[in-house]
N, C-alpha and C positions, 0 to 999 in steps of 0.2 A: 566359719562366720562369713556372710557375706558384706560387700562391701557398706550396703544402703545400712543396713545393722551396726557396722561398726562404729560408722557414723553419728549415728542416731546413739550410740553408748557414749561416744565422745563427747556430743555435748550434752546430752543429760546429765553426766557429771559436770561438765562444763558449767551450766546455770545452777547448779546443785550446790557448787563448791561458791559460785560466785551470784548469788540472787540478786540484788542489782540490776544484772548485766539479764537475766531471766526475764526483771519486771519492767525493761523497755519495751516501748510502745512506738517508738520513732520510725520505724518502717517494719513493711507485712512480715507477719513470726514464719513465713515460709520462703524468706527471701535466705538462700543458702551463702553462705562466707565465700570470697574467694580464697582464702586461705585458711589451714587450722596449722599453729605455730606448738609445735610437740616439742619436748625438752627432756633427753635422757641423758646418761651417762656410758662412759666406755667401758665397762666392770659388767663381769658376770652375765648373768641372761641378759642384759637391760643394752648391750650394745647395739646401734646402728646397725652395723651387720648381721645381729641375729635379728633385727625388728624389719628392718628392709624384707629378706626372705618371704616372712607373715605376709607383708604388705603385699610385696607383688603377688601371690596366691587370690590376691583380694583385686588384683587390676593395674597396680598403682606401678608405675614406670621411671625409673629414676633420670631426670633433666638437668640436674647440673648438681656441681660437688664445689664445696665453698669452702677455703679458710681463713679463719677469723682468728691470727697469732693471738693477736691485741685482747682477744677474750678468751683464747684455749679451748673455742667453738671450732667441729666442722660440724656441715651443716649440707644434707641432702635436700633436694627440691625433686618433689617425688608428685607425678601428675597421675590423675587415673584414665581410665579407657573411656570417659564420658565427659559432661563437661559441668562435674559437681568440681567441690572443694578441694584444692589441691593441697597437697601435705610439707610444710617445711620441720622437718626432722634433724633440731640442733641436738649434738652430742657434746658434751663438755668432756674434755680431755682430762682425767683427774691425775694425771700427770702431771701437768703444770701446777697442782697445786704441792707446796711443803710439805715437808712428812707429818709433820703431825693432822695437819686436815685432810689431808689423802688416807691415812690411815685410819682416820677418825670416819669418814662415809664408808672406806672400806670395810668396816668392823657395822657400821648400822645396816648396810648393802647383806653381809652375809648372814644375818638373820631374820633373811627373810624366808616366809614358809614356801618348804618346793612347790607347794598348790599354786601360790600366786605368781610362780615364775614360771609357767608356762602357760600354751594357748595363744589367742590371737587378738584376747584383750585385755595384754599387759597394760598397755596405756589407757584404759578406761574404768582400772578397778581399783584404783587409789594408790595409798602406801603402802608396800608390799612387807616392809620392814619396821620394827615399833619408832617412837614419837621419839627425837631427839628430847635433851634436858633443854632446859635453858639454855646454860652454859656454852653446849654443845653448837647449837645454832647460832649463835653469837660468834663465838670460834670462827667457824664455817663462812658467816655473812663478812667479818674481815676479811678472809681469805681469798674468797671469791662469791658473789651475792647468789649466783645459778647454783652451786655446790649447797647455801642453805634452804634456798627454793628446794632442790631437791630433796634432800633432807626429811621437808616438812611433807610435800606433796606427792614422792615420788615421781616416774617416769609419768608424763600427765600432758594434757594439754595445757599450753601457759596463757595464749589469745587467741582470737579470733580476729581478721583482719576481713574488713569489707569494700568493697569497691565503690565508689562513690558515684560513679555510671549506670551500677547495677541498681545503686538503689533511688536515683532518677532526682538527685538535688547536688547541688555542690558541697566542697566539702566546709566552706564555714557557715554554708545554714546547718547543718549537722552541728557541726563544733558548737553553735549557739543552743542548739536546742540540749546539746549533752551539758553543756554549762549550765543550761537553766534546771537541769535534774540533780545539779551535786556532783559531776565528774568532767571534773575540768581536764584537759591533756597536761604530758609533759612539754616541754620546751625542746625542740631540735628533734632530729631525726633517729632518734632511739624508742628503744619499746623495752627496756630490761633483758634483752635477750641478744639482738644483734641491728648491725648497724642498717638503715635501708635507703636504700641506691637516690643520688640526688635526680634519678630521673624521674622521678613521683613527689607529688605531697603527704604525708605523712603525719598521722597523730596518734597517740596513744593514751589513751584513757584509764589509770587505774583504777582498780574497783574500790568500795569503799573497804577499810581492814574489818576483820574480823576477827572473832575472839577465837586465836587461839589456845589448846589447851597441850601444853609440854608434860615431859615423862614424869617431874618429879610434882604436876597438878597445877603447879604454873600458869596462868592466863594471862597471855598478851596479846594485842592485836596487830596483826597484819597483814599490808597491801599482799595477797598471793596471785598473780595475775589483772590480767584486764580486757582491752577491746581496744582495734585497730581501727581507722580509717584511712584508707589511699584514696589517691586519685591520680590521673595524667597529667603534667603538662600540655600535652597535647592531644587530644581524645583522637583515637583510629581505633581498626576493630581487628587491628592484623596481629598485633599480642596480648595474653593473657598478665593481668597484671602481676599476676604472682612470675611469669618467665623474667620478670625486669624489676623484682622486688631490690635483691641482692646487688649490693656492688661488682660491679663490674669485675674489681681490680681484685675481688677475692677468688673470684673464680680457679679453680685448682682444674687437673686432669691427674687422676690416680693410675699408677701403675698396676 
């Protein structure tokens, strides 16, 4: 698979999963994200390690290694050979979770069919494994909220993050015009996934919830994802805004 393909599967699932975010009209539909925010786990096919591989094969270059105690995230910042959307690749450690919800994704993780645990569009072809219960995701969402995300969505894309330079307004005429559709942001510099560097402004938008449907037929809705907006404090042209997404202080060097 090439890279412009992979892309292009990424967010067709993307707006597929979250329409909403599909039926804005707020700037031109070929304005590409500076960042796409992926969310896997360390288990099985689905690790960091085995998806990086894929990725570089595809262009993508790994620029910095991030961790996140406080969430049981690391977190790869993976740039490609061009100057599309860059890849932030959080892995939830399911380690840091208790035995019983560690064992509990573990047991949903390993039923998944070998078809869908290989190739090079793990991340673009849903849940690999069947639909938690109720129960089950409730469990999961105490435990750690990315552990029931995944759960639900599998290894996936969880946002999209867009620059606010790129797309030629500031970011609270945006924030106005997303208010005035029904998706207000949250408060402070989070996005449900990990923290983002006080050198940017920062919003994150959920999408509206959606219906979903659990193993024992159960329908409840839920926020799964959203849409980013950054911006600089100080506009220059000398970094990519995803290189200064990540705090600073998380910054790791792996052995």
């Amino acid at each position: 698979m090439q890279r412009q393909e992979f892309v292009q599967q990424l967010w067709l699932d993307y707006v597929h999963t979250h329409p909403d975010i599909g039926a804005l009209r707020l700037w031109p539909l070929s304005t590409a994200a500076e960042y796409l925010t992926l969310v896997t786990l360390n288990y099985g096919p689905f690790t960091a390690a085995a998806l990086t591989g894929k990725l570089a094969h595809m262009g993508y270059r790994r620029m910095g290694h991030y961790a996140m105690a406080d969430k049981g995230l690391l977190v790869q910042l993976l740039a490609p050979s061009d100057g599309s959307s860059w890849l932030v690749l959080a892995e939830l450690q399911i380690g840091t979770l208790s035995k019983a919800p560690r064992e509990a994704i573990e047991g949903l993780v390993q039923q998944s069919h070998p078809q869908d645990c290989k190739g090079h569009n793990l991340l673009c072809r849903g849940r690999p494994w069947p639909m938690p219960s109720w129960a089950l995701y409730q469990q999961l969402q105490q435990a750690h909220p990315l552990a029931a995300w995944i759960a639900v969505m599998g290894p996936r894309l969880h946002h999209a993050g867009f620059d606010c330079g790129q797309l030629g307004e500031p970011l609270e005429a945006l924030d106005q015009r997303l208010n005035e559709v029904g998706m207000p942001s949250l408060q402070g510099q989070q996005n449900g996934v990990f923290a983002v560097s006080s050198l940017l402004d920062h919003r994150f938008y959920p999408t509206t919830p959606q219906k979903t449907v659990f193993a024992d037929g159960d329908e409840h809705r839920l926020c799964l994802g959203g849409l980013a907006l950054v911006q600089k404090h100080v506009e220059d042209n000398h970094e990519r805004i995803a290189d200064v997404l990540l705090p600073h202080h998380t910054r790791c060097e792996m052995a």
